[in-house]
C-alpha positions in Angstrom: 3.0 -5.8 -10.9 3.0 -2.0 -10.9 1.4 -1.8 -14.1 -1.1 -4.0 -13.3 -1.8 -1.8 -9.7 -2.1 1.1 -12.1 -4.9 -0.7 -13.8 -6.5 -2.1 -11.3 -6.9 1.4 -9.4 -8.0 2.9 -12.7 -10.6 0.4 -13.1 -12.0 1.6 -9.8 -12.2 5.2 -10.7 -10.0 6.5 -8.4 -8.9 9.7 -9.7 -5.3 10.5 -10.7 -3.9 12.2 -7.5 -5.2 9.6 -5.1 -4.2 7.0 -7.8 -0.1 8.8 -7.4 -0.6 8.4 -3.7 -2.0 4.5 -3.6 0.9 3.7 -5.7 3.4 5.8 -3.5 2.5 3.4 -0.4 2.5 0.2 -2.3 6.1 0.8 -3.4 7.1 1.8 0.2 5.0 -1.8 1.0 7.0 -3.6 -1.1 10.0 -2.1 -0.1 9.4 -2.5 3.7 8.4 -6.6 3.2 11.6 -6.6 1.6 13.8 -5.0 3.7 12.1 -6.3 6.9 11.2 -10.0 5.6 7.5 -10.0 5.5 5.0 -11.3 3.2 4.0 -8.6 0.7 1.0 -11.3 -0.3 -0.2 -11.6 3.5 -2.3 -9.4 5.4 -0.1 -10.4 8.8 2.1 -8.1 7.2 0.0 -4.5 7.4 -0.1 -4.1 11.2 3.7 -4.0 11.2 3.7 -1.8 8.0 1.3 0.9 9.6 3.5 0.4 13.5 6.4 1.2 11.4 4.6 4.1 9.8 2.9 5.4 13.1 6.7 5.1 14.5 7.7 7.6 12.0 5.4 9.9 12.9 3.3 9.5 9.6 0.0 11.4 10.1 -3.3 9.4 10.7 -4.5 10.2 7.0 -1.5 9.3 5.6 -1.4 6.1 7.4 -5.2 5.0 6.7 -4.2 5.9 3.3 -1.1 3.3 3.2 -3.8 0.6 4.6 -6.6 1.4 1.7 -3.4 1.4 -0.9 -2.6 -2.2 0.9 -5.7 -3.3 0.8 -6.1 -2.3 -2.6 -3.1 -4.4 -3.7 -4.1 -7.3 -2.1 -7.0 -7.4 -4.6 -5.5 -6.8 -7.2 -3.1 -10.1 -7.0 -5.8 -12.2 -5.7 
């Protein structure tokens, strides 16, 4: 699934840096769903993802970030 991300987001033309990033949040997506038993295929499950993140005092750009590398994912599988 990563690899396919990786595509996905390289298909877009989204350079390498913000391509490291996107990737960086969709792990720590994945991760959270896990841990916390959420969907990672639902969108019910990003306003919990960004509380969480706002909760750990995550900077607003970091955390609109997360939601575009969400977003972003939930493309790609569909």
């Amino acid at each position: 699934m990563r690899d396919a991300y990786k595509r996905f987001l390289q298909q877009r033309g989204i350079s390498p840096n913000e391509q490291f990033a996107l990737q960086k949040w969709m792990r720590f997506f994945l991760d959270y769903c896990d841990k916390y038993n959420h969907k990672a295929k639902s969108r019910l499950s990003i306003p919990p993802f960004l509380q969480k993140l706002t909760s750990k005092k995550q900077k607003a750009l970091q955390i609109r970030q997360a939601e575009k590398a969400i977003q972003l994912f939930l493309q790609c599988i569909q």
